[in-house]
N, C-alpha and C positions, 0 to 999 in steps of 0.2 A: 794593438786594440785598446781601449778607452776604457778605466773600468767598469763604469757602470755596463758596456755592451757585454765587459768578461762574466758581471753578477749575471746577465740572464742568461748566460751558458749554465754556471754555477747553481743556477737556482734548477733548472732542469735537470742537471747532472747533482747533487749535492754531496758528494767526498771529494778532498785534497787527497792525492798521493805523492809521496814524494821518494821513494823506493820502486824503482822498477823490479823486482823481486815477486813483490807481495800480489794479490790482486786488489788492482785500484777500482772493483766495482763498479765499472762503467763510471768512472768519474774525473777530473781533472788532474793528470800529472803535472808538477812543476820541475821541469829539468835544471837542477839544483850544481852547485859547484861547491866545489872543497879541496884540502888543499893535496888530496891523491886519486879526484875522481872528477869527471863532467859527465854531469848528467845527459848533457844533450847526445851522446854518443850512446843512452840506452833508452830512448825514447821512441826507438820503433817498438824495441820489447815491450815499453812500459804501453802499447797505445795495443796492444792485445786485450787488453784487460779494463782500460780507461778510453772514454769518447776524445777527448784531447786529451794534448801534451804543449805545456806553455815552455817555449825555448828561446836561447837568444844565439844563436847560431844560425843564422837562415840558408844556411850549407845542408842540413840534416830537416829541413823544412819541406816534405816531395810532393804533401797536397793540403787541403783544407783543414785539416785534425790537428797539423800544428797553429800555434799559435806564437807569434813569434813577438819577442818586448827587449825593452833594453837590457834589461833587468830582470834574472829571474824571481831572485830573492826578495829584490822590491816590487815586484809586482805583487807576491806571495802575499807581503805583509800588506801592501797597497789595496788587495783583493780581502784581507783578514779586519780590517780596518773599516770599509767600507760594507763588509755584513755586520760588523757590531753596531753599526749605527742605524739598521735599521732591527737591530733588539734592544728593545724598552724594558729593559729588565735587570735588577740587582747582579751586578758584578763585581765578586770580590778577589783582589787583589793580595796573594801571599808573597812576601819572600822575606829575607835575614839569614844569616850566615849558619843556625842551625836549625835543624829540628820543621824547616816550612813543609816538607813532604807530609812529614805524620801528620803537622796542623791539617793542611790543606786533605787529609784522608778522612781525617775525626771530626773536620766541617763540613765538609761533602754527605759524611754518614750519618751527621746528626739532622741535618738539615733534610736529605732523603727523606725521610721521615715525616713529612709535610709536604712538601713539594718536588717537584721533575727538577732535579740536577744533570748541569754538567759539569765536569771536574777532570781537572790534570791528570792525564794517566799519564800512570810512569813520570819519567823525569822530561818531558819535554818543555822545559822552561828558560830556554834561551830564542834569540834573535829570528831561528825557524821554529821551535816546537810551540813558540806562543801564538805566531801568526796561525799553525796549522791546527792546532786546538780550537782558536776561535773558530774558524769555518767548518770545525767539527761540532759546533753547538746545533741543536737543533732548534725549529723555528720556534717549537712547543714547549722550550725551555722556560721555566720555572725562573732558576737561580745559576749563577755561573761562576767556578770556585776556579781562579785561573793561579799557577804557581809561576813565578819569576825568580830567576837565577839572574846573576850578575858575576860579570867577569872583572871589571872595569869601568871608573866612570862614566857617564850616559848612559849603559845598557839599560836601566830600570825607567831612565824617562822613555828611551827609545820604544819599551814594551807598554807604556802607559800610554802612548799617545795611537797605540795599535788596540791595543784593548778594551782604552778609556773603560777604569774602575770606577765605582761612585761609591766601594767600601774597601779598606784594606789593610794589612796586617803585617807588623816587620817582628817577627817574632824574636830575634835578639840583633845584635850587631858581635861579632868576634872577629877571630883572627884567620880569615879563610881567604885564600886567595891572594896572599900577599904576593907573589911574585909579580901576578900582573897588575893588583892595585900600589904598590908598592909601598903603603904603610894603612894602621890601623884607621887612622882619621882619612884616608881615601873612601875605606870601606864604609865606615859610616857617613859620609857625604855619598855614597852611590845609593846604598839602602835610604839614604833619609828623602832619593828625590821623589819615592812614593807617596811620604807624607807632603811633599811640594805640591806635587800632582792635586791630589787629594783639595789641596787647602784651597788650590786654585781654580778648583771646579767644584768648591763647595761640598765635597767627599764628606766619609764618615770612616774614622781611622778606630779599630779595636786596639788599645794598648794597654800592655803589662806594666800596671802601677810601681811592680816592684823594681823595675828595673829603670835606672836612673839614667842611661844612657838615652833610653828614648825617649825618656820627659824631656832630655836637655836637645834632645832633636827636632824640638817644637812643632809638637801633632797637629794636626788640623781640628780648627776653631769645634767643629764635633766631633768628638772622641768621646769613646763608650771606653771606662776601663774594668781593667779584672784586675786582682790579685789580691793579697793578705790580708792587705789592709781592711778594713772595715769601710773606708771611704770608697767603693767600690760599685759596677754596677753589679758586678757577680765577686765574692768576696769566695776564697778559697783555703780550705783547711789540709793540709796532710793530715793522714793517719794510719799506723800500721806500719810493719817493717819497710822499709827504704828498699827493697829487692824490687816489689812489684809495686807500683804505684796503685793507692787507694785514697781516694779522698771526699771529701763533701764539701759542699756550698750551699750559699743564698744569692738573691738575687736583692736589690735594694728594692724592692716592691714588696719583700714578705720578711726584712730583718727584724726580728723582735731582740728586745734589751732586757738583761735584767743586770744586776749586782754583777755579775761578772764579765758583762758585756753580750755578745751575740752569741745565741746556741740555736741550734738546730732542733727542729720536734716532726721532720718528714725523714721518712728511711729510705724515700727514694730518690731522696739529696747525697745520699752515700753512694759511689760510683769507687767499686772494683775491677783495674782494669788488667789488662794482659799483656803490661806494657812495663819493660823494665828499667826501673830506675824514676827516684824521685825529678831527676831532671825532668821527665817527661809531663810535668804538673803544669806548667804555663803550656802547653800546648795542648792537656785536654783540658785545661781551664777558658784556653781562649775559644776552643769549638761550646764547651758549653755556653759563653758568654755570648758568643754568635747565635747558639740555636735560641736560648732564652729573649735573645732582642729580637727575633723573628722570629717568635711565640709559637716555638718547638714546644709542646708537650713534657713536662719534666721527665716521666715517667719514660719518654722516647726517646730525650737527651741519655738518660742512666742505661737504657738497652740499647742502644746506638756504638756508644764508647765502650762496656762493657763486652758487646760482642765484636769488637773491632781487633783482627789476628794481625798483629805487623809481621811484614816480611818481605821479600826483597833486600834481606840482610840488616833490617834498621830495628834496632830493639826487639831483634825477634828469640823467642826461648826457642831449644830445641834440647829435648831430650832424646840421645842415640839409642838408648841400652846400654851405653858402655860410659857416656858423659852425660854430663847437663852443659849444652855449652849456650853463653850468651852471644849472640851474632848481630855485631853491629859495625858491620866493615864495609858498607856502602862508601863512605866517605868519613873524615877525619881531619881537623886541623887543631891546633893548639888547646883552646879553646874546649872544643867538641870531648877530646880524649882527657883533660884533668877532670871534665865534669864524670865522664865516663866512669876513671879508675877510680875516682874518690866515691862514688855509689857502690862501686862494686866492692869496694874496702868496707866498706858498711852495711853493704849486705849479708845476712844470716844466712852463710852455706859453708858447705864441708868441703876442704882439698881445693882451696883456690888456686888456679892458675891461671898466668897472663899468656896471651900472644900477641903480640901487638906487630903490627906491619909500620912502616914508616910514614909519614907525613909529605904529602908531594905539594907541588905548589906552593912553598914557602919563599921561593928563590931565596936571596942573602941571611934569612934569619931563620934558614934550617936548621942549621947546626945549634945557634944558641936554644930555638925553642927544644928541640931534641935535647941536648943538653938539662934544660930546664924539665922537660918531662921525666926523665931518667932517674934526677933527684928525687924528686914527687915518687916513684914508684920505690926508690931506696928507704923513703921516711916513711915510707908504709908499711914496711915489711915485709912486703909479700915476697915467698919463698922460691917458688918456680916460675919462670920466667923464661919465654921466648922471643926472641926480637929479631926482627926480618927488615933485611936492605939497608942500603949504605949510609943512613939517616941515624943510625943508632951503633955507626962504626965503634964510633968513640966512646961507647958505654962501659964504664966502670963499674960493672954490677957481678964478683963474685957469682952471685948465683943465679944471673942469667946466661943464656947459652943463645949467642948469633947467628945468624944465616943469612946466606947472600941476597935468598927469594925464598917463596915459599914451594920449591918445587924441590929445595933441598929439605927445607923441614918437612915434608913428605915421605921425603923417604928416610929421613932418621926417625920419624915416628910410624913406619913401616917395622925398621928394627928393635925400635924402643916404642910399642906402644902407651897411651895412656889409659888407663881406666880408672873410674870411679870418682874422675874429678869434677868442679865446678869450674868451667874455662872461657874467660870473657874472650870473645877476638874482636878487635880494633883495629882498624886503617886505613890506610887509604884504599880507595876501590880499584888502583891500578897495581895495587900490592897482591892483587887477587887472594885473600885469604879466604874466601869462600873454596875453594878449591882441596881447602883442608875438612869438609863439612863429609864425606863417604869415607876419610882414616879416622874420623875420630868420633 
């Protein structure tokens, strides 16, 4: 079927499913493949609940509901593609190697705030979760805050040309993903093809002044910046302990000067957030610079970020009764964890402890980054210290104590509980250290 004939199925029916589990709402399943499942073998289940089911198998195809294509996946995106074009509306475009989920949460919430969003839930921001977002936007959509994830070079043009952005944001460039980009400067030529995208369709790219990797990735000819600097469209100050981020800005429409350069005289430029760690500043610095260039209410901007709870494991506090512990073990690479431990080394708390899970996806330069990590935590001096999986075999650390998973530090914190401490956990999210969140 032709897509435009698949849009007027779609527009009658309006949800993608792509989980025969769930219910698909009376809406369009796509019988999806992977590399321990085909979909086309649960697409009678899936058509309980959904009017069609797009498959490429025409074996499992018995009457009119299926709809049969070469390609499930491209069809997906072929079908994702072809409703964004007919939305006339600001779409912005998140990804970089840390920290784009929070972005993309603290732009979406600042933004809310004025107009009808739609915005990345969850992590669906590869090759299917982008296509299936976009056909989750709705007609009456406002503004559309899309996250993109990258494996490997082309994936970010691949999602750009399904999305097409006409604003977007690379919140840093690191060291993630190395095993399948297979060095640092891959990473930054996949993240940099958004600002390609961008330039070449005449975009509008939000970037972080302070960071000189992505000035030298040369943004497209409109670029709205934030950071320290003063030369800025929204100029950002820290202040207060380094534990929870707090800070304030201006906007270059209301910088006033005096003898000691720019100061502040609104209190509603001061944004207390709930979010840990000063890392976390260019990324509510770039939602504020977002909602200010799309004349978000300051006053909305500061209760937008302010009442914004991270979780999902990302910079999220949790106080047990018996810990304070920092959880931020969604994901982790090189990068991500020195910013990590070095806030948390600075932060103003009692009875620090580490647990740190391993770093996956490093391929070849596992061992040295680990390695490299380990140091960093020895010249800090933090005193108790847990380390989980094979990544941190090799650790030289007196006074840490290893484990193979975390299903053994489980139960030795079963027999040795902790209490009273302050306990950041870090890692990778196949490290599953959430699972340590009901002992401790």
């Amino acid at each position: 079927m032709e897509i435009p004939k698949l849009y007027k199925l779609f527009e009658k029916h309006p949800h993608v499913s792509i989980d025969s589990r769930k219910d698909g709402k009376g809406g369009i399943f796509f019988a999806l493949k992977g590399a321990n499942f085909d979909g086309n073998k649960f697409a009678a289940d899936a058509l309980k609940t959904n009017a069609y089911a797009v498959v490429d198998d025409p074996s499992v195809a018995v009457n009119d509901r299926y709809i049969v294509t070469k390609n499930v996946l491209n069809t997906l995106q072929d079908l994702a593609q072809y409703h964004r074009s007919h939305l006339d509306i600001p779409l912005i475009a998140i990804t970089g190697s840390n920290g784009k989920t929070t972005t993309k949460e603290l732009v979406a919430a600042v933004l809310s705030k004025k107009y009808k969003v739609y915005y990345t839930k969850g992590n669906y921001n590869n090759n299917i979760g982008v296509p299936y977002s976009i056909l989750e936007i709705p007609t009456d959509t406002e503004i559309a805050v899309i996250e993109m994830g990258a494996s490997r070079i082309g994936d970010i043009s691949l999602l750009c040309s399904i999305a097409k952005p006409n604003f977007g944001i690379i919140t840093n460039v690191g060291k993630a993903h190395l095993e399948t980009f297979g060095s640092f400067e891959n990473v930054q030529r996949a993240k940099g093809e958004l600002y390609q995208y961008l330039y070449s369709r005449d975009g509008v790219a939000f970037v972080n002044s302070d960071n000189e990797i992505l000035e030298d990735m040369t943004p497209p000819k409109k670029a709205v910046y934030y950071g320290k600097s003063k030369f800025n469209h929204c100029q950002g100050f820290l202040l207060g302990d380094p534990c929870f981020l707090k800070f304030a800005w201006v906007s270059v429409n209301d910088m006033e000067s005096n003898s000691n350069g720019f100061y502040l005289d609104n209190p509603t430029r001061i944004i207390q957030t709930k979010l840990f760690g000063n890392y976390n500043f260019e990324n509510a610095l770039a939602a504020v610079c977002v909602g200010d260039y799309f004349e978000v209410d300051e006053t909305d901007i500061k209760e937008a970020i302010e009442n914004y709870v991270p979780e999902n494991n990302r910079s999220q506090f949790v106080d047990t009764g018996k810990n304070r512990l920092i959880v931020d073990c969604y994901n982790a690479n090189p990068s991500s964890m020195q910013m990590t431990i070095n806030h948390f080394h600075q932060c103003q708390a009692e009875n620090k402890t580490l647990i740190l899970g391993e770093m996956l996806e490093l391929g070849s330069v596992s061992q040295r980054e680990h390695d490299v990590l380990v140091q960093l935590i020895d010249e800090l001096g933090f005193k108790e210290i847990y380390l989980v999986g094979e990544g941190f075999q090799r650790a030289n650390l007196p006074q840490a104590k290893h484990f193979p998973n975390v299903d053994s530090l489980i139960e030795h914190f079963r027999r040795n509980p902790l209490t009273d401490r302050t306990i950041l956990l870090k890692g990778s999210n196949g490290v599953k250290l959430n699972k340590l969140l009901p002992i401790l």
